[in-house]
C-alpha positions, 0 to 999 in steps of 0.5 A: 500500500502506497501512502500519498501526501501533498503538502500545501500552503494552508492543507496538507492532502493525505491518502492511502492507495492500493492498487490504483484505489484509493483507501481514504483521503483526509486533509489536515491542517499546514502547521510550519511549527508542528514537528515530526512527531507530531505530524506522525501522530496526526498520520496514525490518527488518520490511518487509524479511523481507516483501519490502517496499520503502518506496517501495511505501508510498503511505500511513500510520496510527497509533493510538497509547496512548503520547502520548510516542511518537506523535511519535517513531514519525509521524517515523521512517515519514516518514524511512523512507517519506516520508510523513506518517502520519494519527494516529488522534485529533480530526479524524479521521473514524471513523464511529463512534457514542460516547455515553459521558460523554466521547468525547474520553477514548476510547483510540483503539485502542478507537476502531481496535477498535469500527470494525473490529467494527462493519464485520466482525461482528453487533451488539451486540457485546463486544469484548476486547483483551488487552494491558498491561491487558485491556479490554472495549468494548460496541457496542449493537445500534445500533452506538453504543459504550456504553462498557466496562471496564478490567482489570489485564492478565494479564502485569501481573498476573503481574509483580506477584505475581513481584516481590511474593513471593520464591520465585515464578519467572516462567514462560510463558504456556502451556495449563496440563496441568490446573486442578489444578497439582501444582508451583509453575510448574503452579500459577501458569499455572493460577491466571492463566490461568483466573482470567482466563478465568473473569473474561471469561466472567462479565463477558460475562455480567454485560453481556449480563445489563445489555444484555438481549441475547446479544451476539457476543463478539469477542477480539484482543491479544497475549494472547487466543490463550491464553486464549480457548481456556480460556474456556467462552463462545464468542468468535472470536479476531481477531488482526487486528482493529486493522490491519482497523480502521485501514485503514478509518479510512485510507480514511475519510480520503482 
């Protein structure tokens, strides 16, 4: 059984896989201060509620955003586990075609997410990951990455105005009842969530218009599940594109 984590700006993404299926996937919070045990501890937590035993791990993958980190988390799965994680980065093979200026400057949960795409969907292809920040990555029709864009996230984007204003409450990231929001709270989920909508469903548009080509769009991240439903393109909702991802970087490398 194969363990998988990416590590995020603000989750760390975790799950198990066993040929090709994926046991569970949790997410726990990105704590740059905690330490190697505890992050141990939060892995057997994990793997514990999915009745999972350590010693049922015969390898490991990390993706990981957080330089700070990968080190920290690389060693609690060898004191949990006992092994020694392959971390997604130079050396590692992916199959994966870059052309964009510097292939090295490429976040690897882009790398993780272009790998999975190519393997489970048509090209060419955009794909959204919707985290700290929002970030659109276009596969041609070749399957090379072409490069992308990067976006302020949405719950960044509400930190900011929050902390900015002095009456505006933070609130939860529900469908709003209507685009019209007729109290404060209404208001704000309406202006996040449709602004954000609207913004993918134009840039989708912008870069098919660029490509010449109608392009699959594929959507994953902690946030996609409440906004793909409010945009007006199609795109299918894969919230297991990063573990999908890593198992077949794993398996590249064996």
């Amino acid at each position: 059984m194969l363990l998988a984590v990416d590590i995020g700006n603000t989750n760390i993404v975790l799950g198990c896989i066993e040929e090709n299926d994926i046991i569970f996937r949790e997410r726990i919070y990105t704590n740059q201060l905690a330490t190697d045990l505890e992050y141990a501890a939060n892995l057997k937590t994990a793997m514990d509620m999915h009745d999972i035993k350590p010693e049922s791990i015969s390898g490991a993958i990390i993706s990981s955003v957080v330089p700070t980190m990968t080190a920290t988390f690389s060693a609690a799965v060898r004191k949990l586990i006992g092994v020694k994680p392959k971390v997604v980065g130079p050396g590692l093979k992916t199959g994966l075609s870059i052309v964009i200026d510097n292939p090295a400057q490429l976040g690897s949960d882009l790398v993780v997410d272009a790998v999975a795409g190519i393997n489970e969907y048509p090209a060419p292809m955009i794909i959204i990951d919707m985290g700290t920040a929002t970030t659109l990555s276009v596969v041609d029709d070749k399957k090379r990455y072409l490069g992308g864009m990067i976006v302020t996230g949405m719950a960044v984007s509400s930190d900011a105005l929050i902390q900015r204003t002095a009456q505006l409450p933070k609130f939860a990231f529900e469908k709003p009842r209507h685009v019209i929001g007729t109290n404060t709270v209404d208001c704000l989920k309406s202006g996040l969530m449709y602004s954000t909508a609207c913004a993918l469903d134009g840039m989708v548009e912008r870069i098919e218009e660029e490509l010449g080509q109608t392009c699959t769009v594929i959507a994953t991240g902690g946030l996609a599940q409440t906004v793909v439903p409010l945009c007006k393109r199609d795109m299918i909702l894969d919230d297991d594109l990063l573990l999908k991802g890593l198992n077949l970087i794993y398996n590249k490398n064996i």
